[in-house]
Structures are given as C-alpha cells and as structure tokens.
LOZA-208100 format. One record per residue (C-alpha): residue number from 0; x negated, y negated, z; residue in three letters. Coordinates in steps of 0.5 Angstrom, whole numbers. Each point is the difference from the previous one (the first is absolute). Example, Ala and Ser with C-alpha at 12.3 -4.5 7.8 and 13.67 -1.06 7.14 Angstrom:
<recs>
+-----+-------+-------+-------+-----+
:   k :  east : north :    up :   r :
+-----+-------+-------+-------+-----+
:   0 :   -25 :     9 :    16 : Ala :
:   1 :    -2 :    -7 :    -2 : Ser :
+-----+-------+-------+-------+-----+
</recs>
This chain:
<recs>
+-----+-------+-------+-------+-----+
:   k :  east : north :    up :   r :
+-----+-------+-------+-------+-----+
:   0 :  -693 :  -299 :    19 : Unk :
:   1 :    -5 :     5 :    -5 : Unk :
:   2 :    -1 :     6 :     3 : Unk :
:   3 :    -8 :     0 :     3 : Unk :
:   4 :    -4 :     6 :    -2 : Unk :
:   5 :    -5 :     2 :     5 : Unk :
:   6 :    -6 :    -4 :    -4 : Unk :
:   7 :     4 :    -7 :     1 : Unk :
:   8 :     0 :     0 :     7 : Unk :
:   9 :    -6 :    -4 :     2 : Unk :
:  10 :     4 :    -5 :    -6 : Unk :
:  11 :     7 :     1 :     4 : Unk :
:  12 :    -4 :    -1 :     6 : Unk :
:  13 :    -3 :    -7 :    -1 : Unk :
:  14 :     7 :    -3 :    -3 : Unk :
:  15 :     3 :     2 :     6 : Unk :
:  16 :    -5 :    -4 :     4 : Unk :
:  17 :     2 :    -5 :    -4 : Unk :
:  18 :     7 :     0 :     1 : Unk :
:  19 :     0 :     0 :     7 : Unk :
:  20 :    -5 :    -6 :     1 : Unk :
:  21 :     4 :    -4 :    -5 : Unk :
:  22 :     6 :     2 :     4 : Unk :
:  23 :    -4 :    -2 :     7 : Unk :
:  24 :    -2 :    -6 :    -3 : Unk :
:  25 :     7 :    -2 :    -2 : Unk :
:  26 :     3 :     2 :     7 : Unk :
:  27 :    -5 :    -4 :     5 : Unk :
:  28 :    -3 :    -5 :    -5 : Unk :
:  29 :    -6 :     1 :    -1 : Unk :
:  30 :    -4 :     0 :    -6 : Unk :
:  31 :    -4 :     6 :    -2 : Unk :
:  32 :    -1 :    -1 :    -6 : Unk :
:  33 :    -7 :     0 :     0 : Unk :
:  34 :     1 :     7 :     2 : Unk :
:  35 :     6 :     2 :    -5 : Unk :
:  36 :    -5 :    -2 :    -6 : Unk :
:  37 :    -6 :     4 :     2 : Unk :
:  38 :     5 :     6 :     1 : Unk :
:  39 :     3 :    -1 :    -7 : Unk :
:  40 :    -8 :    -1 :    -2 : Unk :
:  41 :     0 :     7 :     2 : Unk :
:  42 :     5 :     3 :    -2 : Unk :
:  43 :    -1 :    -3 :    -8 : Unk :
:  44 :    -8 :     4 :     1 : Unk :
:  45 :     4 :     6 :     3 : Unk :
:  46 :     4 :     1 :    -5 : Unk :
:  47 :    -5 :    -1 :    -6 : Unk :
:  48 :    -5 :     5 :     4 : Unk :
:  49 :     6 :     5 :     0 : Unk :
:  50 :     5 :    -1 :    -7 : Unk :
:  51 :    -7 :     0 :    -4 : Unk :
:  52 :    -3 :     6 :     2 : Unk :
:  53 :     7 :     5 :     0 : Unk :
:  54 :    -2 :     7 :     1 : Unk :
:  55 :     4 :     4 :    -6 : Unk :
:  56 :     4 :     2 :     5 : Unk :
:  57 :     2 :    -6 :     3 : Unk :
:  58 :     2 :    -2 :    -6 : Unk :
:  59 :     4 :     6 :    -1 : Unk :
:  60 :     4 :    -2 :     6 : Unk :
:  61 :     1 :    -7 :    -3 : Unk :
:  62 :     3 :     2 :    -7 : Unk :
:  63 :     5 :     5 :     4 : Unk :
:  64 :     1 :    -6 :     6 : Unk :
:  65 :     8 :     0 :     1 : Unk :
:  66 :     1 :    -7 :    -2 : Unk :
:  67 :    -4 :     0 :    -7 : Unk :
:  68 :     3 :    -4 :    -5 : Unk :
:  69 :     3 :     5 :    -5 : Unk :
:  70 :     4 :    -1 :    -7 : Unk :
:  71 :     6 :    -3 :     3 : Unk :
:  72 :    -4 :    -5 :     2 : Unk :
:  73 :    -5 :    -2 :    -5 : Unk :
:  74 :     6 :     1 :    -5 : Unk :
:  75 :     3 :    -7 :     1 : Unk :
:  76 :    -6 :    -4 :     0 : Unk :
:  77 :    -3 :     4 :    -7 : Unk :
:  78 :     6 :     1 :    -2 : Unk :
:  79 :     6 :    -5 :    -4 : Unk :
:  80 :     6 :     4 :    -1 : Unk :
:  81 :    -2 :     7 :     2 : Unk :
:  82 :     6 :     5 :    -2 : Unk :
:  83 :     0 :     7 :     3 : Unk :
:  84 :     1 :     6 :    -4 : Unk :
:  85 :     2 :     6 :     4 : Unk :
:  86 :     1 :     7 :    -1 : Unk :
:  87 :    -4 :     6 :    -5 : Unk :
:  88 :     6 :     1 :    -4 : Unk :
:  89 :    -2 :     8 :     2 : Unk :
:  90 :     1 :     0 :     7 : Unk :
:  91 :     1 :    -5 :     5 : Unk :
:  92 :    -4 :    -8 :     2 : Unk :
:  93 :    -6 :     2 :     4 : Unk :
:  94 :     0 :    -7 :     4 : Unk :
:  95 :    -7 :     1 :     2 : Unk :
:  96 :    -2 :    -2 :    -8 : Unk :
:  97 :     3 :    -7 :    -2 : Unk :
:  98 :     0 :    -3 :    -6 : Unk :
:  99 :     4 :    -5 :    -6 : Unk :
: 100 :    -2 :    -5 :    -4 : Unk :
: 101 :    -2 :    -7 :     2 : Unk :
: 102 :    -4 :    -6 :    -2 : Unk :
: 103 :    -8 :    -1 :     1 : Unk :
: 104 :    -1 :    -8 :    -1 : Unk :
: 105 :     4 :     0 :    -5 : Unk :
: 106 :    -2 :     8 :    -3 : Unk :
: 107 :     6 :     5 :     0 : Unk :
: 108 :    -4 :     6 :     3 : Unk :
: 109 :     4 :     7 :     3 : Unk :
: 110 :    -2 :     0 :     7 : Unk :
: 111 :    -1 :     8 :     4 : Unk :
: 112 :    -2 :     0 :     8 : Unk :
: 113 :     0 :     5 :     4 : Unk :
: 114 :     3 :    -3 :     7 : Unk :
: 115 :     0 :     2 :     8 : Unk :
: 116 :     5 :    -2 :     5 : Unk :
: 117 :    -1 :    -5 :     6 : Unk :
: 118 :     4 :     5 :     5 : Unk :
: 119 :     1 :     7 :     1 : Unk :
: 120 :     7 :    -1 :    -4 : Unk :
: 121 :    -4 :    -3 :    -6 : Unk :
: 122 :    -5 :     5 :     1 : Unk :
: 123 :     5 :     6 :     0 : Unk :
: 124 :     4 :    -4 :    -6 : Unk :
: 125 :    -7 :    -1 :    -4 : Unk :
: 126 :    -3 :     6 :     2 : Unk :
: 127 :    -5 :    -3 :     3 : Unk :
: 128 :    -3 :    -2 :    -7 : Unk :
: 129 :    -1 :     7 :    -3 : Unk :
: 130 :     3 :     0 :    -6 : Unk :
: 131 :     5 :     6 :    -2 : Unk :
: 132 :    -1 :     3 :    -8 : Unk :
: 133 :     6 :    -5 :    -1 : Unk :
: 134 :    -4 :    -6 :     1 : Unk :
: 135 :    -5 :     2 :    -5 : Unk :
: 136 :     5 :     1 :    -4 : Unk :
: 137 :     3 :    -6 :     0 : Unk :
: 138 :    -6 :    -4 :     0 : Unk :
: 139 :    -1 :     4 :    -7 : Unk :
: 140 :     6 :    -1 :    -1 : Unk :
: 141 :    -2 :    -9 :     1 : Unk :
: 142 :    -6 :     1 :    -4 : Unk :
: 143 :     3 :     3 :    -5 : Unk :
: 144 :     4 :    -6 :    -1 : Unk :
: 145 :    -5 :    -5 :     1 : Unk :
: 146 :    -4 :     5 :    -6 : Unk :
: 147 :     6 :    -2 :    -4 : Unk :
: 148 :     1 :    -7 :     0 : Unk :
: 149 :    -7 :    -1 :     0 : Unk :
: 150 :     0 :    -3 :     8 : Unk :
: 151 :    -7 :     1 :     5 : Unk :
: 152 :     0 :     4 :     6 : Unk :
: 153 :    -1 :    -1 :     6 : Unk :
: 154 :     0 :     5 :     5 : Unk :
: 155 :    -1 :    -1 :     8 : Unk :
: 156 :    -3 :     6 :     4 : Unk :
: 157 :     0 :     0 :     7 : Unk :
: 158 :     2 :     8 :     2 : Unk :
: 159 :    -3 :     6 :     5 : Unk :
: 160 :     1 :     5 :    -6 : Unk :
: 161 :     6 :     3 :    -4 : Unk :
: 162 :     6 :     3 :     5 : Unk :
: 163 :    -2 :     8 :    -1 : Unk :
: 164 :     6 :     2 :     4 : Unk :
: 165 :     3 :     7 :    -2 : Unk :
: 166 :     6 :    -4 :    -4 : Unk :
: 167 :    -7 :    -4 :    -4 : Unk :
: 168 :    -3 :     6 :    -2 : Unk :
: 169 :     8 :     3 :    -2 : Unk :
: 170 :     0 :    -6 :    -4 : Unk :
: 171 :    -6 :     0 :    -3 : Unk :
: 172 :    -5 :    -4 :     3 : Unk :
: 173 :    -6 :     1 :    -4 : Unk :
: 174 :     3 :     0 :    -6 : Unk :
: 175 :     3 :    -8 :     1 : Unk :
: 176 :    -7 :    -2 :     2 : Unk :
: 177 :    -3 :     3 :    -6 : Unk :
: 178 :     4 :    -3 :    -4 : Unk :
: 179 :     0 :    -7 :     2 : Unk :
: 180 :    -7 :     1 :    -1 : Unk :
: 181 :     1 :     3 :    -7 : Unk :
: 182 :     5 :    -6 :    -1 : Unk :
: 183 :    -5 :    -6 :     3 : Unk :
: 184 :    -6 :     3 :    -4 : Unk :
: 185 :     3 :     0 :    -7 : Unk :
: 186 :     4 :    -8 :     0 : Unk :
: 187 :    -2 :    -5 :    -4 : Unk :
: 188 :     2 :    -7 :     4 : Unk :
: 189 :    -4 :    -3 :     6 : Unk :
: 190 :     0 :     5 :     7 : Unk :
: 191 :    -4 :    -4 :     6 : Unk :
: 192 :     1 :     4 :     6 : Unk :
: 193 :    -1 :    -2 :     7 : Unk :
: 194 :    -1 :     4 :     6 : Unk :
: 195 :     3 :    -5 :     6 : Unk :
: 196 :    -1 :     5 :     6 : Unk :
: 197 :    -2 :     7 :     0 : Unk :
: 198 :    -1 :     4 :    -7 : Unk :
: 199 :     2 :     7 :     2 : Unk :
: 200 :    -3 :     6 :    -4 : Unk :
: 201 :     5 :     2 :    -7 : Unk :
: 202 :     7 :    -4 :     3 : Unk :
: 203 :    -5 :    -7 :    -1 : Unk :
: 204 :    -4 :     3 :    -6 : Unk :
: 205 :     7 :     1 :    -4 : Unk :
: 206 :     1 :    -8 :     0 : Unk :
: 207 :    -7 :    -1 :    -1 : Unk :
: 208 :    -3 :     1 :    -6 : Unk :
: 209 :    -1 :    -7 :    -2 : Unk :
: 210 :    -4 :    -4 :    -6 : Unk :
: 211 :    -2 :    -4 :     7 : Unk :
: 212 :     0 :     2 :     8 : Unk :
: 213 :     0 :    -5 :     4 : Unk :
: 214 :    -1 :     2 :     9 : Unk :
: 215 :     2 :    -5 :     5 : Unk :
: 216 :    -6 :    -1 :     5 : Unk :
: 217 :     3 :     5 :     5 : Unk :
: 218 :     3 :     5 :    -4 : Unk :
: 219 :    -2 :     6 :    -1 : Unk :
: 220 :     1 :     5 :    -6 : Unk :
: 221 :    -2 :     8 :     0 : Unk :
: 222 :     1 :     7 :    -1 : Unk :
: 223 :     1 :     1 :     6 : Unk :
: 224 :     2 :    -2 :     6 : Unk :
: 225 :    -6 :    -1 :     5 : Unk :
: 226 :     5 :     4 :     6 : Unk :
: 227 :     1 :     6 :    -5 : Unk :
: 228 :    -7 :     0 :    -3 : Unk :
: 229 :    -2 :     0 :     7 : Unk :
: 230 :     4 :     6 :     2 : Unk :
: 231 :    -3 :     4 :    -7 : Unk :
: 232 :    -7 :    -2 :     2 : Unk :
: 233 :     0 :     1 :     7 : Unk :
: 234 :     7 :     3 :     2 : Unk :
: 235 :     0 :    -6 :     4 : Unk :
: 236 :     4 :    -6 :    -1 : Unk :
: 237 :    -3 :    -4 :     6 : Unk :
: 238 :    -6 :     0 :    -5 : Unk :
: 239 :     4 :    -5 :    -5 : Unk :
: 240 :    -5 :    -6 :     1 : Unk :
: 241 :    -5 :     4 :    -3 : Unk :
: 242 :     5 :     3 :    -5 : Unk :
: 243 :     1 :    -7 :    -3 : Unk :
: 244 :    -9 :    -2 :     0 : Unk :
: 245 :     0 :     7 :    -5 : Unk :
: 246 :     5 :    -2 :    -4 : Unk :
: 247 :    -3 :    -8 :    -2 : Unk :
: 248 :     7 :    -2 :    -2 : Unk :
: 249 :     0 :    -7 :     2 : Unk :
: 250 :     2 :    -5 :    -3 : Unk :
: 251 :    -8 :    -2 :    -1 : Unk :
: 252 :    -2 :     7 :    -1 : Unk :
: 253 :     5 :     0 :    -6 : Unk :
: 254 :    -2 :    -6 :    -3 : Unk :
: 255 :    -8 :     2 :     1 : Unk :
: 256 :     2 :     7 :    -4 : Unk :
: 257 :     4 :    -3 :    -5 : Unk :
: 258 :     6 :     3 :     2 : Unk :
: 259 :     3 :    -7 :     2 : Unk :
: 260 :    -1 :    -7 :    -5 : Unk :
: 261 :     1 :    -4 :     5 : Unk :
: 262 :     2 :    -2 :     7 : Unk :
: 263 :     5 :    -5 :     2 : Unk :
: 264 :    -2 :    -3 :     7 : Unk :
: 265 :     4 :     0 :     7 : Unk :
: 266 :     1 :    -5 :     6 : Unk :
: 267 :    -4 :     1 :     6 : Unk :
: 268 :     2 :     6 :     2 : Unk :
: 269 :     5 :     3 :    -5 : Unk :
: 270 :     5 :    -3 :    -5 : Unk :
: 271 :     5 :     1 :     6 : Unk :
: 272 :    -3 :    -6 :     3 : Unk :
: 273 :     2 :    -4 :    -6 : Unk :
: 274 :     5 :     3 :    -5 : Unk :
: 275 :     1 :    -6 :    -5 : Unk :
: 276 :    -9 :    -2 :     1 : Unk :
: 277 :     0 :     8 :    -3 : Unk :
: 278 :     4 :    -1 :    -6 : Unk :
: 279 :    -3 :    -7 :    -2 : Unk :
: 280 :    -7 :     5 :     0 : Unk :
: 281 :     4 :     5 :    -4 : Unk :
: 282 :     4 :    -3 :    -5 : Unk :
: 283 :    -5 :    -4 :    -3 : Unk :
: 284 :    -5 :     7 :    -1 : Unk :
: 285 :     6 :     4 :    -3 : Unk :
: 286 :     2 :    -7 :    -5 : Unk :
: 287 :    -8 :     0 :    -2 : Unk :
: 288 :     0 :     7 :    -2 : Unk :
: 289 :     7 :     1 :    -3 : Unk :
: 290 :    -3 :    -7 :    -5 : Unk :
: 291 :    -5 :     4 :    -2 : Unk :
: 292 :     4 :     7 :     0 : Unk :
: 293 :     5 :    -3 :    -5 : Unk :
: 294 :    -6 :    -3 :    -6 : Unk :
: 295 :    -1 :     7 :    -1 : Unk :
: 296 :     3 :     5 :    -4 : Unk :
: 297 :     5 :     5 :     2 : Unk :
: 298 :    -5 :     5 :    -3 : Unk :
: 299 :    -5 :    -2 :     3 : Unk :
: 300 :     3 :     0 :     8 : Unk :
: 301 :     1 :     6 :    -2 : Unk :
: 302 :    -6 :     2 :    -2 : Unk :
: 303 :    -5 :    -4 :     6 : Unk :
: 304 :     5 :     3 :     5 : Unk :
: 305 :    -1 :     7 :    -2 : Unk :
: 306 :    -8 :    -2 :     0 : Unk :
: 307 :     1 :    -4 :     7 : Unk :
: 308 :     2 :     7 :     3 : Unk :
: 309 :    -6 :     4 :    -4 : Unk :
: 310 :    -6 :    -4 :     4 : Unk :
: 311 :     3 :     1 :     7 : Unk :
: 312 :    -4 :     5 :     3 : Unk :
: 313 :    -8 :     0 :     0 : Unk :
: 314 :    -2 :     8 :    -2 : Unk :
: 315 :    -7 :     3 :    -2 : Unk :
: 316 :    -1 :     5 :    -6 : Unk :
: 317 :    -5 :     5 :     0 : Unk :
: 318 :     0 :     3 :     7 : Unk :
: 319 :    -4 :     6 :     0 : Unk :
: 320 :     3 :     5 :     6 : Unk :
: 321 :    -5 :     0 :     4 : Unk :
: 322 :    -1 :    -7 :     1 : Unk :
: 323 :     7 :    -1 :     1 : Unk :
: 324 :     0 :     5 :     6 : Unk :
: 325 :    -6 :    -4 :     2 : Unk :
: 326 :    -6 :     6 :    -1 : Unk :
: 327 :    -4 :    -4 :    -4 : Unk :
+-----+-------+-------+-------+-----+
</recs>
C-alpha cells in the first residue's frame, strides 16, 4: 500500500470504511450496497476537492514519495532496446546517472537520468539520486556521442541536487556541472528534457538545458530546495511549506513562467497509483516534441535553445535607486 500523507488521510479514512462494510456484508450476508456506493461517491468528490487544489508543498511531497515511478521503471514502457553505457573513462560510474542508447518508436535516442533508490541499500548505492562530478561527466561523455552520430537526447531529471560532499568538491563539482551546461548549450541535435519528480538546484540544471522542458504534474523544478532556502531565509527549516509557496517552482508555475513548455498529466493522486497511465501521457508529449524538434535544422536547435534560455526571467531596465529602495 502507497505511503499516505497527512493531507490523504480523510481519502484513506473513507476507503477504509468501504473495505470494512464490503467485508460485513460478505461475512453476514447483508447487502450494503447502497451504503458502499454513496461512500465511493464521496470518496470520488474527496479526491477531486484534494488532488485538484495541492498546495505547493503537498506536491513536493508527492514528487519525492518513496514509491514514485523513476527511470527504470519508465524505461521498458518507452523504451525498446535500451543499452546501458557505463562509467566516465576519468574516474569511475556514478550510478546516480543512467544512460545508453535506445529506440523511441522507432527513433535511435541517447537516453541520460538521473535515478534514486527503492531502500536504503539502493539509496546508499545511488546516492540518493545526487549526482557525483563522474555522473556528469559521463552524461557529456553520452551526449558527446549522441552529438556524433546525430541522435536526439533525452534526459530524465528527478534529484535533490548534486551530491556536494568533500570528495565532490576534490573532484570538481562545479567544474562537471558547467560543463554539461557548456556542452548542452552548444549541441546541434534535438535535446527534450523532462523533470520527472524533483528538479534540484545545479545537479538538475546540468541535464536540463533542452530545446524543450517538459514537467510531470507533481514535479517540481527550482534553485533550491524549499528546506534549504527556508534555512537561509528564516534559519528555520520547519518554514519549508512557505519556502516552496516563494519559490513558484511548480509545475504550473513553471509553465505560467515559461520556464516549462508543457506539463505531462498524472493519475489521481500521483503517478505511483498508475506507472503505465503516466507513461501512455509521457510518450506521446516527448514524440510530439521529438517530431517537430527534428524538422528543424541543427543550427537552428542550437540557436532556439540558446534564445529559450535568454527569455527566462522577467527583469525591469532603468530602476533609478531610490525607487528601488522604495524612497519615491
């Protein structure tokens, strides 16, 4: 059974009703039906009233819930014939970062994602999802390839942030990141990238400089996380609900903003409560934008890539001082 979070519970309390009146009527004969039915009735209503007014902080728990769909799991249902490419020919294979090359309907693509564990034996072998420098080193190291031999890129984001340990910073953590970011702005094929649960500060950014953006519904993609901004802001991480209303780094935020060019529905509830309904809604949004991607030239990917980054950002010119200190 998924994890229930707090804002769940009237929903987990009402079906729980309905599993006990199925099992009274069953064991003494009696037929409830009636009863079962309006209670289903109010549990469709319940979740409706809920799941369509998520807080952003409610959908920060949803994209970090321990059972959510990541890369492995999507993999066979997008994919045919993934290969895994390991290792960074410098160091060693960061297994927070997977990638290879598959088929995409047909299309040979060269497929990056970054990937969490299901325990805390995978969690320790993945890191938890944060990149080490050799994960994005290899990630290059594939989109090099794929630049190559003229195959589209596909990235999957779904990480706190970039592991920044000691042994990151002695390997050069800001350095990798840059220059996947270098590498990802200057390519000439198609580079769709999709943020599949949390989008973390610089480790998601390094695999997420795309010619298109694409966010599940409960996905989240900022500069911060809201528990650390909250512990800059207010020296107090218990303020993390209000860190993540600040950041407007929801999925629909983003796409209000232009930071995001589309939003990939989910199940009722998150795309744990139906892996194969969320990947019938993601492939058809990634083949949509992989078609047109590739009727443009690979001058002018490069070049609508570069300008999609420009227009993030809204800034006003010509601010005389005292207004912007609020004297006027």
């Amino acid at each position: 059974m998924a994890k229930v979070f707090d804002f769940e519970k009237p929903i987990s309390e009402l079906v729980q009703k309905i599993s006990e009146l199925q099992k009274f009527s069953a064991d003494k004969g009696i037929d409830l039906s009636q009863e079962v039915a309006t209670l289903e009735k109010k549990v469709a209503l319940l979740k409706m009233e809920i799941y369509n007014n998520l807080e952003p902080w409610q959908k920060v728990k949803i994209a970090r819930h321990p059972e959510r769909p990541n890369f492995y799991d999507y993999a066979p249902l997008l994919f045919e014939d993934f290969i895994e490419l390991k290792g960074d020919r410098h160091y060693a294979d960061d297994r927070s970062v997977v990638g290879g090359i598959a088929l995409f309907q047909g299309t040979a693509v060269t497929v990056i994602a970054q990937v969490k564990g299901r325990n805390i034996k995978e969690h320790m072998k993945r890191n938890f999802g944060m990149p080490y420098p050799e994960g994005y080193r290899k990630a290059v190291r594939l989109m090099d390839q794929a630049e190559k031999f003229g195959r589209p890129v596909l990235t999957f984001i779904d990480t706190p942030g970039a592991a920044c340990d000691l042994g990151a910073e002695e390997r050069g953590q800001g350095e990798a990141i840059a220059r996947s970011l270098l590498a990802m702005a200057g390519y000439h094929v198609p580079v769709i990238s999709t943020v599949i649960g949390e989008g973390g500060s610089g480790g998601a950014l390094a695999l997420g400089v795309g010619n298109v953006i694409l966010m599940l519904e409960n996905s989240f993609y900022s500069v911060i996380a809201p528990e650390s901004c909250a512990s800059i802001l207010w020296k107090d991480t218990t303020k993390a609900n209000e860190a993540a209303a600040a950041l407007k780094f929801t999925a629909q935020d983003l796409l209000r903003l232009g930071v995001a060019d589309e939003i990939i529905r989910e199940p009722q509830g998150g795309a744990h409560y139906n892996l194969n309904q969320t990947a019938e809604e993601l492939a058809p949004v990634i083949s949509k934008y992989l078609v047109r991607l590739r009727a443009e030239t690979p001058e002018a990917l490069r070049e609508k890539r570069y300008q999609k980054l420009q227009a993030i950002g809204v800034y006003q010119e010509n601010v005389t001082l005292s207004s912007a200190n609020g004297l006027d």
